[in-house]
Biopython code that builds the backbone (N, CA, C, O; Angstrom):
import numpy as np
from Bio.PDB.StructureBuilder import StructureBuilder

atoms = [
    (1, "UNK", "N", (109.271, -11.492, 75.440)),
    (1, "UNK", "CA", (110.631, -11.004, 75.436)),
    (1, "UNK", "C", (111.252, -11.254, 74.061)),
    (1, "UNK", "O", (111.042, -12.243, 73.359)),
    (2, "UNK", "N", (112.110, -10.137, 73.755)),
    (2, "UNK", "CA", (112.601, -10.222, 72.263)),
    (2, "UNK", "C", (114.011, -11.278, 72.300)),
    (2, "UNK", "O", (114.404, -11.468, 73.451)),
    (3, "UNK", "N", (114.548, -11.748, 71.585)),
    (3, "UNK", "CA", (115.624, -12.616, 71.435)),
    (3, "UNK", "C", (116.119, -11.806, 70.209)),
    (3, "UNK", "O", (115.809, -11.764, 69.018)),
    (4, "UNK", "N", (117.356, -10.949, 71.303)),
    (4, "UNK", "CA", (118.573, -10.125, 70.246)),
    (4, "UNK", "C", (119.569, -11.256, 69.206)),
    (4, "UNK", "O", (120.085, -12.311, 69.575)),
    (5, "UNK", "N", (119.617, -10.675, 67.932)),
    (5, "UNK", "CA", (120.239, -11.160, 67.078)),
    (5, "UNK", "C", (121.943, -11.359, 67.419)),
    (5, "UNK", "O", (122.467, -10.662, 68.289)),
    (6, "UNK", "N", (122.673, -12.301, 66.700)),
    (6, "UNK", "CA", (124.168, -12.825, 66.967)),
    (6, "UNK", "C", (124.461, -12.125, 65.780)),
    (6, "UNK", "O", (124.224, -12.611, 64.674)),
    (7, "UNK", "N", (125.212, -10.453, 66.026)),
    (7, "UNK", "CA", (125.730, -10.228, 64.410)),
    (7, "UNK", "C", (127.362, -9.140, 65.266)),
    (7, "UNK", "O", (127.527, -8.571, 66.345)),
    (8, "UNK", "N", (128.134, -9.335, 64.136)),
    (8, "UNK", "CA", (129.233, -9.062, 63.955)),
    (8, "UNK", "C", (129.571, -7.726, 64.107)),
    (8, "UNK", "O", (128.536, -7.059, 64.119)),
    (9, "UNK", "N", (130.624, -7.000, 64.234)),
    (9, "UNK", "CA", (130.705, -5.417, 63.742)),
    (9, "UNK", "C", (130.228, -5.275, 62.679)),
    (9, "UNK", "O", (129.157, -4.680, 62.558)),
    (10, "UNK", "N", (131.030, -5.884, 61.415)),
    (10, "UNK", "CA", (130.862, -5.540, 59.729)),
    (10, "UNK", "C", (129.441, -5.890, 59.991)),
    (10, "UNK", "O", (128.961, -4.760, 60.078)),
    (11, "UNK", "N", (128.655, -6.545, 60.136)),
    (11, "UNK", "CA", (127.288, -6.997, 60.169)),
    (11, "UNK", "C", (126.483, -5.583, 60.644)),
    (11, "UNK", "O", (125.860, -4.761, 59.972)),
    (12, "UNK", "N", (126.677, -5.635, 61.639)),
    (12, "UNK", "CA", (126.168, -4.092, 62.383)),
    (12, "UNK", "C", (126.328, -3.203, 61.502)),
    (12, "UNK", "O", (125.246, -3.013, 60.946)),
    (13, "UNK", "N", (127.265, -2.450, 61.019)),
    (13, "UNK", "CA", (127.587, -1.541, 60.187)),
    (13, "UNK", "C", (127.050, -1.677, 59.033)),
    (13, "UNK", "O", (126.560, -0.648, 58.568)),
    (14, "UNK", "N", (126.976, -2.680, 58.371)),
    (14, "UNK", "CA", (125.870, -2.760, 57.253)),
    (14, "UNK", "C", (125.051, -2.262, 57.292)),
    (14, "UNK", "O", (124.827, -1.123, 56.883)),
    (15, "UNK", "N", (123.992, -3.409, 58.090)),
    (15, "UNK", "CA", (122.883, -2.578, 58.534)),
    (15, "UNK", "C", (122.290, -1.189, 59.033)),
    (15, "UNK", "O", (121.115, -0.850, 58.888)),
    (16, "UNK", "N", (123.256, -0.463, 59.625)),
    (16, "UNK", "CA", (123.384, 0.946, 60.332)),
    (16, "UNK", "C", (123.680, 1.857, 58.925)),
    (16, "UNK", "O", (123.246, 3.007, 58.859)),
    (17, "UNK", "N", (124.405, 1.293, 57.875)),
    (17, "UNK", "CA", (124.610, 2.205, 56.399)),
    (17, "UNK", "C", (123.153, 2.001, 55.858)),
    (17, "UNK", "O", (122.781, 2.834, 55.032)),
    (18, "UNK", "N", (122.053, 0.755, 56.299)),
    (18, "UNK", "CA", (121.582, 0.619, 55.225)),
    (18, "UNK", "C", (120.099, 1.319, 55.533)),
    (18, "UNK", "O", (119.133, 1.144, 54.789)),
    (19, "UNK", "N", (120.044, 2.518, 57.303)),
    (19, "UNK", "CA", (118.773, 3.040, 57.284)),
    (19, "UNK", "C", (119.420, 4.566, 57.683)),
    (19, "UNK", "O", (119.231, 5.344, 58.618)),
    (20, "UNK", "N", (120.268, 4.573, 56.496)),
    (20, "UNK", "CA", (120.934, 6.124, 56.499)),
    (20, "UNK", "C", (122.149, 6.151, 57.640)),
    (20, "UNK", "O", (122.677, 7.255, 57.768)),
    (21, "UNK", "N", (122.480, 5.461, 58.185)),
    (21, "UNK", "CA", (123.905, 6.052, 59.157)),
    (21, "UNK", "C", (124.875, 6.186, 57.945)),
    (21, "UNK", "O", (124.585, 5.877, 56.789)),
    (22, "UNK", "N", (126.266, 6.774, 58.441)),
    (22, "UNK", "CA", (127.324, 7.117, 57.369)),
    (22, "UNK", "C", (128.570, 7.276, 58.267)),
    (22, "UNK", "O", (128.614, 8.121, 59.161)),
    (23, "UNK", "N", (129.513, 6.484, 58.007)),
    (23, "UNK", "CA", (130.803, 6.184, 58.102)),
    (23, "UNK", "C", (131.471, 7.650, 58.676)),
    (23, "UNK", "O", (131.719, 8.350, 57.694)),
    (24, "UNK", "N", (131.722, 8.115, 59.535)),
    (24, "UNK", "CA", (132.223, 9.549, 59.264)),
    (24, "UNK", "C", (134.080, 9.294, 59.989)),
    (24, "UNK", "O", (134.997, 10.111, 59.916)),
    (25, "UNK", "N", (134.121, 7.671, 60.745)),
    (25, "UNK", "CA", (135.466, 8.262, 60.782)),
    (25, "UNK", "C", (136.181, 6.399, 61.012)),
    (25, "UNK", "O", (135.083, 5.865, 61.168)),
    (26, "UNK", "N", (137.020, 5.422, 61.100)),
    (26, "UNK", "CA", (137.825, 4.496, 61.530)),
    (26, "UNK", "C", (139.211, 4.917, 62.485)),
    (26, "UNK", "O", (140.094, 5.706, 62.150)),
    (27, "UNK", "N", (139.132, 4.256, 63.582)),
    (27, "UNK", "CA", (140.205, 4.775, 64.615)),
    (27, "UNK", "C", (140.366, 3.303, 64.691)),
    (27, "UNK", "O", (139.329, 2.649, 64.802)),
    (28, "UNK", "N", (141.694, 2.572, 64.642)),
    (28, "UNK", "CA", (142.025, 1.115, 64.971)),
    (28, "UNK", "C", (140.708, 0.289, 64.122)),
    (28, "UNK", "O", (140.159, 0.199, 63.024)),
    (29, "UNK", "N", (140.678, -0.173, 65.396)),
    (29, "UNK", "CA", (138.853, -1.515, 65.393)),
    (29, "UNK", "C", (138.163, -0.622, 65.569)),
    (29, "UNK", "O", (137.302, -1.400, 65.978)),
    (30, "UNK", "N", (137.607, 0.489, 65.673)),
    (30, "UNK", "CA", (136.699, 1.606, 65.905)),
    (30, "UNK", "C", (136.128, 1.769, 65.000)),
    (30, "UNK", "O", (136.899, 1.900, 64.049)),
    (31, "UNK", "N", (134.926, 1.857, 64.672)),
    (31, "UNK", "CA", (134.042, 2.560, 63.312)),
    (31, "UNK", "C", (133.110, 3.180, 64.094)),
    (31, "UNK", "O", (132.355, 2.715, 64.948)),
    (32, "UNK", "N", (133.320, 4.691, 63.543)),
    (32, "UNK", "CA", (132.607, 6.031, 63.975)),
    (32, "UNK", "C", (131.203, 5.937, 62.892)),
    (32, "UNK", "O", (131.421, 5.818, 61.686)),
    (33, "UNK", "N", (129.776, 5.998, 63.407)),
    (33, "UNK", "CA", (129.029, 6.325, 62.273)),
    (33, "UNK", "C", (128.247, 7.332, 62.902)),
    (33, "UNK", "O", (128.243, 7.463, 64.126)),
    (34, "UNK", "N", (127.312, 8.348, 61.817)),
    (34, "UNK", "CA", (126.511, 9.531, 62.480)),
    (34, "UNK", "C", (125.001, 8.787, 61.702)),
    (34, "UNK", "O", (124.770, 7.655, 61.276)),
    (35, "UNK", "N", (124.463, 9.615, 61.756)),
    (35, "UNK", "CA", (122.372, 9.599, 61.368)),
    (35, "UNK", "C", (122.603, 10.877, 60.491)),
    (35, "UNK", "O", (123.561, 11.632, 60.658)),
    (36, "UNK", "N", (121.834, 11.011, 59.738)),
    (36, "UNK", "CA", (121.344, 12.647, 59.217)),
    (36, "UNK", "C", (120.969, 13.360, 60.355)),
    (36, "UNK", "O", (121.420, 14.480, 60.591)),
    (37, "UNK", "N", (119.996, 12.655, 61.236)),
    (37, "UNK", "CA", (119.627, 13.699, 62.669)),
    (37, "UNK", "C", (120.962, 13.875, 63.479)),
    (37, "UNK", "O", (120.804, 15.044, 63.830)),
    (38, "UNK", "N", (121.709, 13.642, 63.808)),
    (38, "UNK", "CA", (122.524, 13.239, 64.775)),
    (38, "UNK", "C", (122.928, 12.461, 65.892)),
    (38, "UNK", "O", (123.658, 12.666, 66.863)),
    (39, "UNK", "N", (122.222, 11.479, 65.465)),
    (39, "UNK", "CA", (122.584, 9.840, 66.462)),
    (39, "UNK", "C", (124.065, 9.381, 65.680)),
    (39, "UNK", "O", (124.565, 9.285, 64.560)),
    (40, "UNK", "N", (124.359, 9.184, 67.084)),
    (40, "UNK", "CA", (126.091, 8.738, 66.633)),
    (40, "UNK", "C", (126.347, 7.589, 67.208)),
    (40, "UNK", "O", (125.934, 7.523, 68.366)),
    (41, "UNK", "N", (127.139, 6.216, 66.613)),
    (41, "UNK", "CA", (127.567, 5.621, 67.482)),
    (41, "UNK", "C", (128.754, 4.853, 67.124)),
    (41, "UNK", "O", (129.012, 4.923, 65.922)),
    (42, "UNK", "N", (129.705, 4.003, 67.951)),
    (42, "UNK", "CA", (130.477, 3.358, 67.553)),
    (42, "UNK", "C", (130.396, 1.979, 67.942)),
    (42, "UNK", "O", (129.976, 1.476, 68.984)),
    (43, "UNK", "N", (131.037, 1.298, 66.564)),
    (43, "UNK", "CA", (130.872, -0.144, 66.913)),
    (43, "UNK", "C", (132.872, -0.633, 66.253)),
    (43, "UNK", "O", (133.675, -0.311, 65.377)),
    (44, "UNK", "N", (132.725, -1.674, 67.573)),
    (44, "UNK", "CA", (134.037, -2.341, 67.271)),
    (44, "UNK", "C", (134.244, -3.197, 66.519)),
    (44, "UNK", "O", (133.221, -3.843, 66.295)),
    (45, "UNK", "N", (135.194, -3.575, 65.937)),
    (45, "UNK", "CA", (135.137, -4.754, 64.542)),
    (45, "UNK", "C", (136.623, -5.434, 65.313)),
    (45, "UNK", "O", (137.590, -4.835, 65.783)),
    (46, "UNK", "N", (136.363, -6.787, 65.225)),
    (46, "UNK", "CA", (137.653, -7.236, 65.792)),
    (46, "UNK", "C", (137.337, -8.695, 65.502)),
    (46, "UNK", "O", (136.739, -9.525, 66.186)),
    (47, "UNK", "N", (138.028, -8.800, 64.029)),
    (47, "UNK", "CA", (138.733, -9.761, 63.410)),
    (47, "UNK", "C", (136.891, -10.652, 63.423)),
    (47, "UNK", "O", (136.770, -11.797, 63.859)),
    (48, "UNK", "N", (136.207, -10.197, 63.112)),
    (48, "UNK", "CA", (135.070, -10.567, 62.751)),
    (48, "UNK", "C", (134.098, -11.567, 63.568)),
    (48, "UNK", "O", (133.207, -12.334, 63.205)),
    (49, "UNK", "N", (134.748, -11.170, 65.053)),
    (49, "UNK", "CA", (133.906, -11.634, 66.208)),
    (49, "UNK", "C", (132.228, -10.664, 66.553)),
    (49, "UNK", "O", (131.736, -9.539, 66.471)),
    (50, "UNK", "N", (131.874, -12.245, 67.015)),
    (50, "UNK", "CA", (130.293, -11.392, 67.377)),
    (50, "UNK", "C", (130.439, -10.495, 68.731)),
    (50, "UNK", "O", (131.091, -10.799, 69.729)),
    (51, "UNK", "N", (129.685, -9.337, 68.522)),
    (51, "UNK", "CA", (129.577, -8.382, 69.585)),
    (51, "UNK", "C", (129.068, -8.735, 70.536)),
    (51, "UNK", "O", (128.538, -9.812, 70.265)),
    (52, "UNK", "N", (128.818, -8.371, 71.959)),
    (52, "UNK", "CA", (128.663, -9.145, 73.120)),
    (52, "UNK", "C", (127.343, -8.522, 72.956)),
    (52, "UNK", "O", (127.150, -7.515, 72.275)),
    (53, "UNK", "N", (126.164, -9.364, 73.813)),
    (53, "UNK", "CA", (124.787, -8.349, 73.067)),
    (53, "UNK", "C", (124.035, -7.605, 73.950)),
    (53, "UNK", "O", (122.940, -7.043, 73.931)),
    (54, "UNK", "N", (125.505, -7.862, 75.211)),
    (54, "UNK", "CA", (125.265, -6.263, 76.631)),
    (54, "UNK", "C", (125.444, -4.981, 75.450)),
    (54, "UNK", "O", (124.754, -3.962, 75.499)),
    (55, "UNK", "N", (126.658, -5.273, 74.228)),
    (55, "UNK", "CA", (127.180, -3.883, 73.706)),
    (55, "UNK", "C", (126.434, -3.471, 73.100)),
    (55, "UNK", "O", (126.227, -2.259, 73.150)),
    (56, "UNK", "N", (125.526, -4.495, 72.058)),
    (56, "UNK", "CA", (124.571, -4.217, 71.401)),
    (56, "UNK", "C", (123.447, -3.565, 71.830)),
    (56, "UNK", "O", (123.060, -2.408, 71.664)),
    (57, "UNK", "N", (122.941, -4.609, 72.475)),
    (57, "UNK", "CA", (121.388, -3.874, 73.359)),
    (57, "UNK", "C", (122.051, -2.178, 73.862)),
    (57, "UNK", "O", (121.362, -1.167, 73.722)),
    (58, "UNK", "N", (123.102, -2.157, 74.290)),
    (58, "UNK", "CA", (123.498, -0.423, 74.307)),
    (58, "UNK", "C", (123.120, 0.366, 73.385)),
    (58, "UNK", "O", (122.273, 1.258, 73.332)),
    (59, "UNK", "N", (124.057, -0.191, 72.459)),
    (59, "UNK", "CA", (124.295, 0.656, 71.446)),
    (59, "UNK", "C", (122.689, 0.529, 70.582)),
    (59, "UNK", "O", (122.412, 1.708, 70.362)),
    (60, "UNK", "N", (121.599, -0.299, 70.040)),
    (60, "UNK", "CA", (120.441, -0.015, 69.922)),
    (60, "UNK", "C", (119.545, 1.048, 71.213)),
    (60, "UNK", "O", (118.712, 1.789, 70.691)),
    (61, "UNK", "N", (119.635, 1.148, 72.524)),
    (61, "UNK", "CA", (118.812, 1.359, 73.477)),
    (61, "UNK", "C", (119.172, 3.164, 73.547)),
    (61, "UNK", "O", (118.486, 4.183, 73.468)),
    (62, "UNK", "N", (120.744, 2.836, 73.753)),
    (62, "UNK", "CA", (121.281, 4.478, 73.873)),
    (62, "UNK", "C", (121.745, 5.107, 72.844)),
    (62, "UNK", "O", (121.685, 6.336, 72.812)),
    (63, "UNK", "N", (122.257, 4.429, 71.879)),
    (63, "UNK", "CA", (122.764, 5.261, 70.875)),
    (63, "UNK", "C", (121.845, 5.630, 69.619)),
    (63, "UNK", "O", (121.663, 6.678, 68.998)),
    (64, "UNK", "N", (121.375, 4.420, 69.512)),
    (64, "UNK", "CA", (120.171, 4.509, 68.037)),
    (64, "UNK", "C", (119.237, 5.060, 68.129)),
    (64, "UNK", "O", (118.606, 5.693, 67.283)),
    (65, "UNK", "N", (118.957, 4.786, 69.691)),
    (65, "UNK", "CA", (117.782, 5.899, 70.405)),
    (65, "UNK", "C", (116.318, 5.093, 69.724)),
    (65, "UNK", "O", (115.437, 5.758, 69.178)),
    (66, "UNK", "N", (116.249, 3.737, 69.849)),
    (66, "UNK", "CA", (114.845, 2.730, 69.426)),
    (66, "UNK", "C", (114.446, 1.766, 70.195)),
    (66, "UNK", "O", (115.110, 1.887, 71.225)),
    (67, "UNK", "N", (113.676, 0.785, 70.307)),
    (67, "UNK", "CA", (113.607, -0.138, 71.001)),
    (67, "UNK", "C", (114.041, -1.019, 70.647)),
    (67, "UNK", "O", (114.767, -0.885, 69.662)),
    (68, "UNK", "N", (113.865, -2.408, 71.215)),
    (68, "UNK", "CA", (114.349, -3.617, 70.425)),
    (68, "UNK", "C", (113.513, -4.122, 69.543)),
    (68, "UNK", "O", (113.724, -4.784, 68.527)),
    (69, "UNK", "N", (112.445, -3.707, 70.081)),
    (69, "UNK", "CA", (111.272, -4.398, 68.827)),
    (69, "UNK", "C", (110.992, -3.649, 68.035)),
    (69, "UNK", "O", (109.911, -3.859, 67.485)),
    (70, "UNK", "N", (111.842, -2.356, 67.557)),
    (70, "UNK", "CA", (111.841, -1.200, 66.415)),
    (70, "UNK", "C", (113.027, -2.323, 65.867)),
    (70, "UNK", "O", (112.913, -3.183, 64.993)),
    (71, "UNK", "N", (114.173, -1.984, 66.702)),
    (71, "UNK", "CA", (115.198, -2.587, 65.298)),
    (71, "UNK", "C", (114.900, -3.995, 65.284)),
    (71, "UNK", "O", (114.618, -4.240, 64.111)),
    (72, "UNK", "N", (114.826, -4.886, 65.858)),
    (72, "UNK", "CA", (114.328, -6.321, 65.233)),
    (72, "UNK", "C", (113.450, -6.548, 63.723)),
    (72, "UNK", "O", (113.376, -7.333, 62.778)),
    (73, "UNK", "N", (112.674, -4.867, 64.398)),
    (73, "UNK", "CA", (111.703, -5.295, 62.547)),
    (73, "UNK", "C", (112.393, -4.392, 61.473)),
    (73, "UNK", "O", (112.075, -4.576, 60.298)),
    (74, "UNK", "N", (113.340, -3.402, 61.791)),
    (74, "UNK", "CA", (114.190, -2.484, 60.945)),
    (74, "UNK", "C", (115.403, -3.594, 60.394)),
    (74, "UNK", "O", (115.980, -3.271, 59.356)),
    (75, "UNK", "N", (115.811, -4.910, 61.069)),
    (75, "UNK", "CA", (116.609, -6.109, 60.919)),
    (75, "UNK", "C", (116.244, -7.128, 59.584)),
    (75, "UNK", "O", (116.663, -7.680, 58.566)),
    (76, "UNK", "N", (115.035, -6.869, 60.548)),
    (76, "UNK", "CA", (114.403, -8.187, 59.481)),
    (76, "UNK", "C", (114.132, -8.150, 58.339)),
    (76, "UNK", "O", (114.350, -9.021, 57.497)),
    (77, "UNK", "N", (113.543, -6.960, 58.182)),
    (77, "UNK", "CA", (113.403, -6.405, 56.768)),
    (77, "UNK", "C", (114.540, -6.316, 55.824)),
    (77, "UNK", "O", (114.413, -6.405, 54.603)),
    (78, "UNK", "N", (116.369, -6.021, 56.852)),
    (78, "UNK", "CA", (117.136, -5.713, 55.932)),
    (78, "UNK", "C", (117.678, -7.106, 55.550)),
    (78, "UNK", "O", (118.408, -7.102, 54.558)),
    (79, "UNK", "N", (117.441, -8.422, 56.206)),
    (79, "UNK", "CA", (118.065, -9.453, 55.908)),
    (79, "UNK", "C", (116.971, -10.415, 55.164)),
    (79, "UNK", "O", (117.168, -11.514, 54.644)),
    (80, "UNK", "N", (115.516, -9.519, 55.292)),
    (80, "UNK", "CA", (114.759, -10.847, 54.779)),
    (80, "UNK", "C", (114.187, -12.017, 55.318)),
    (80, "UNK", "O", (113.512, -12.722, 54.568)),
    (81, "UNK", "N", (114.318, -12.280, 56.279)),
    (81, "UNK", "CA", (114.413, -13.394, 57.073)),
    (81, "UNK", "C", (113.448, -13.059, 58.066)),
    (81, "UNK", "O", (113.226, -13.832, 58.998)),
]
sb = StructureBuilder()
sb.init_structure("model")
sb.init_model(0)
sb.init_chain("A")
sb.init_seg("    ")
for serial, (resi, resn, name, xyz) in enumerate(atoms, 1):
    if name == "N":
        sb.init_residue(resn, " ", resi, " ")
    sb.init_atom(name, np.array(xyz, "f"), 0.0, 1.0, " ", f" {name:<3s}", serial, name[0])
structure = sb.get_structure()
């Protein structure tokens, strides 16, 4: 079993800019991002609390459209670690 990472909105969003997603819109705490293909998703930013990692595992499972053990190693690579 994989053990999901403790990361932030801004954290998330980094990472999501850094395998091509792109910013396309901010509503409040809302950050809208798209894919070149068209995977879309949103992640909340609120005052730089960690995301709950029911929202996460979502938002990797349904929105990113990967597994966990795709982005864990798409992660690791971006932090190094």
């Amino acid at each position: 079993m994989y053990k999901i990472p403790t990361l932030s909105g801004k954290e998330l969003i980094r990472f999501l800019e850094s395998i091509n997603f792109i910013v396309i819109r901010t509503r409040g705490s809302h950050v809208r991002l798209r894919s070149e293909d068209g995977r879309v998703t949103t992640v909340p930013v609120h005052a730089n609390d960690d995301l709950p990692k029911g929202l996460l595992r979502k938002i990797i499972r349904d929105d990113l459209e990967m597994s966990l053990a795709d982005f864990l190693e798409l992660y690791t690579r971006h932090t190094g670690k």
